[in-house]
LUMLO-272834 format. One record per residue (C-alpha): x, y, z; residue number from 0. Coordinates in nm, 2 decimals, decimal comma. Layout:
{r {X Y Z} NUM} ...
This chain:
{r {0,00 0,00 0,00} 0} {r {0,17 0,30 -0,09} 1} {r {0,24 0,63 0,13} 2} {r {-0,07 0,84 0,19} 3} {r {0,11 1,15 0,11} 4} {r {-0,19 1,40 0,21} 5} {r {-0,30 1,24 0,54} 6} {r {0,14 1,18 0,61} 7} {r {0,14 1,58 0,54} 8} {r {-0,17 1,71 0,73} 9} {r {-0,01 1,48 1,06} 10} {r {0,32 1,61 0,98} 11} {r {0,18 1,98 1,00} 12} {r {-0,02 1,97 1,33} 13} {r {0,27 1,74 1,52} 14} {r {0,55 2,01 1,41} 15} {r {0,29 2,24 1,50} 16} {r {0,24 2,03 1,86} 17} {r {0,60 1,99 1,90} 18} {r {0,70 2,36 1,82} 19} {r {0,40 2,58 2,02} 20} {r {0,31 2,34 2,29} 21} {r {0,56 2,28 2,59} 22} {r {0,61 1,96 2,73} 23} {r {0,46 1,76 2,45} 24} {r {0,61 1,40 2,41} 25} {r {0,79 1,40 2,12} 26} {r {0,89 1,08 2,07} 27} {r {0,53 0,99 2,12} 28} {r {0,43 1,18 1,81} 29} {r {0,71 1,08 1,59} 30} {r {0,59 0,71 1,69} 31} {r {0,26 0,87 1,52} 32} {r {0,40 0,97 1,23} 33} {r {0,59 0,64 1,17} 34} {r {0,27 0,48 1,17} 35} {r {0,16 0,62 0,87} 36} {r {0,43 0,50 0,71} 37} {r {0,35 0,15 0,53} 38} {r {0,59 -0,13 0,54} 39} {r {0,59 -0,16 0,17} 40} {r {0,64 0,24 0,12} 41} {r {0,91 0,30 -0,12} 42} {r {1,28 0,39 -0,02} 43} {r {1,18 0,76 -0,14} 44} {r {0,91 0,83 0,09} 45} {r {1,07 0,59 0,38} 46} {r {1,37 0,84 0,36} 47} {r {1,24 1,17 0,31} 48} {r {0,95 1,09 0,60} 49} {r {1,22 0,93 0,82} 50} {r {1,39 1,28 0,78} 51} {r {1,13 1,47 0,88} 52} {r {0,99 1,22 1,14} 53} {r {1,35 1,22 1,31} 54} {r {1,38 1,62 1,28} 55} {r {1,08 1,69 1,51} 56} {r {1,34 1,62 1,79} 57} {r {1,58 1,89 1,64} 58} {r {1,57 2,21 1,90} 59} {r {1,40 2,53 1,73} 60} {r {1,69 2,75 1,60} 61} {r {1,72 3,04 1,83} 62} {r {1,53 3,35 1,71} 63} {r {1,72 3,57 1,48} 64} {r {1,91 3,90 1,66} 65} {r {1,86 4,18 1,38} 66} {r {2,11 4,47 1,40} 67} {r {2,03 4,83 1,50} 68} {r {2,02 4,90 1,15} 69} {r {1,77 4,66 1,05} 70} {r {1,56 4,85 1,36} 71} {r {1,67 5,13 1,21} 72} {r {1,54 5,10 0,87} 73} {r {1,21 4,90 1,03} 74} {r {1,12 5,29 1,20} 75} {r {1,14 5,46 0,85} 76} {r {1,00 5,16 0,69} 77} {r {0,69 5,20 0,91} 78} {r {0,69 5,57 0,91} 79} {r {0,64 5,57 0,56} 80} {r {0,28 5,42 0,60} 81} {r {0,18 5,69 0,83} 82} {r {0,27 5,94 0,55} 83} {r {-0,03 6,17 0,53} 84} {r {-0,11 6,47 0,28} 85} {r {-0,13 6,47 -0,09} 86} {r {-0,13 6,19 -0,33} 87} {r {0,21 6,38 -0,41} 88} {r {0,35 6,38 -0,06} 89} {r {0,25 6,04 0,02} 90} {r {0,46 5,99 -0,31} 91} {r {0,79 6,17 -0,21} 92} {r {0,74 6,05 0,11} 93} {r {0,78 5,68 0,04} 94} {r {1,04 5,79 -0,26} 95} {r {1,26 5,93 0,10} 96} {r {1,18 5,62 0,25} 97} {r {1,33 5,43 0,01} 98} {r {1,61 5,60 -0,03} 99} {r {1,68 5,61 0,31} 100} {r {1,65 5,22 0,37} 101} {r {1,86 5,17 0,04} 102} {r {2,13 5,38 0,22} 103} {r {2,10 5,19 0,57} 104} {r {2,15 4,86 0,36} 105} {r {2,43 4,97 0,24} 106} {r {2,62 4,99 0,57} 107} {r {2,44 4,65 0,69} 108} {r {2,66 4,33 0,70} 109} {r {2,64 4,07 0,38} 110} {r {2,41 3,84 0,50} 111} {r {2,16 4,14 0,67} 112} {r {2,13 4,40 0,37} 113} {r {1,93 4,18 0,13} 114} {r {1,64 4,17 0,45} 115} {r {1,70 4,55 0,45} 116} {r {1,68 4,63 0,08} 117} {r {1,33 4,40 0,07} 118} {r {1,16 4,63 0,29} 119} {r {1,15 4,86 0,01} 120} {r {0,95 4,61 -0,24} 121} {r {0,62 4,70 -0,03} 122} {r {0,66 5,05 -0,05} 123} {r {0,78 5,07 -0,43} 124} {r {0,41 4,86 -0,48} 125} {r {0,24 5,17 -0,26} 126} {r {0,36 5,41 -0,46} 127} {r {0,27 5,27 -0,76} 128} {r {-0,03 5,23 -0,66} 129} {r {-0,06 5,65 -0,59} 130} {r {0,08 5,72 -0,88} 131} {r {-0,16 5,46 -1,12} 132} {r {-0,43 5,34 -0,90} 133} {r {-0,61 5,01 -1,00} 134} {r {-0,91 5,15 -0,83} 135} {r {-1,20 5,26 -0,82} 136} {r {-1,27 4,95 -0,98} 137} {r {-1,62 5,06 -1,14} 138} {r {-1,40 5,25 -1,37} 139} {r {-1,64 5,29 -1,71} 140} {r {-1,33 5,23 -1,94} 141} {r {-1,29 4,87 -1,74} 142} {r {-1,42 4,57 -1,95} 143} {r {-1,63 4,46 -1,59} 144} {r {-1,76 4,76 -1,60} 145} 
């Protein structure tokens, strides 16, 4: 009987989901779970790949990641740029400063920080081009579901 990959997945989800947010759950009990599901007759693929995730349940969580004062740094003009008020033109040059400004921080970040830094401007590129060619309102009479 072969691997029943969706019930093997949905299992896997909640008992990494046990494992991680609930404390003192019995691991070992769960991966013993897990194993279960797999048949005897599964195929070396999903006997391995399972097995690896089975056995990694009992892997301590990686320690939260410490973020530099510069990542804070560019998180304050980051979120400062959404409280831009005013005109559709200051909310524009606002969030063009913004950028710039968290380009600039990234720059001085270490190697493996800046490329967190620089994506904090993706959201606020897609706000201002929003302002400067909105998609709404969407009863728009030139749009064909109009």
């Amino acid at each position: 009987m072969p691997l029943d990959l969706p019930e093997f997945n949905t299992a896997y989800s909640r008992a990494r989901d046990k494992v991680k947010n609930e404390q003192g759950t019995d691991v070992a009990a769960e991966q013993a779970k897990l194993r279960a599901l797999v048949p005897d007759d599964a195929s070396d693929h999903d006997r391995s790949w399972t097995k690896t995730l089975i056995d990694g349940l009992a892997d301590p969580p990686e320690p939260p990641r410490q973020w530099s004062e510069l990542y804070h740094e560019a998180g304050e003009v980051h979120a400062a740029a959404y409280r831009a008020g005013g005109t559709v033109e200051e909310q524009i040059a606002a969030l063009e400063e913004a950028r710039r400004k968290i380009w600039e921080i990234a720059d001085r970040a270490a190697a493996d920080e800046a490329p967190h830094i620089y994506a904090m401007t993706r959201v606020l590129e897609h706000l201002e081009d929003e302002l400067r060619d909105p998609t709404w309102p969407l009863d728009d009479p030139k749009s064909p579901t109009s």
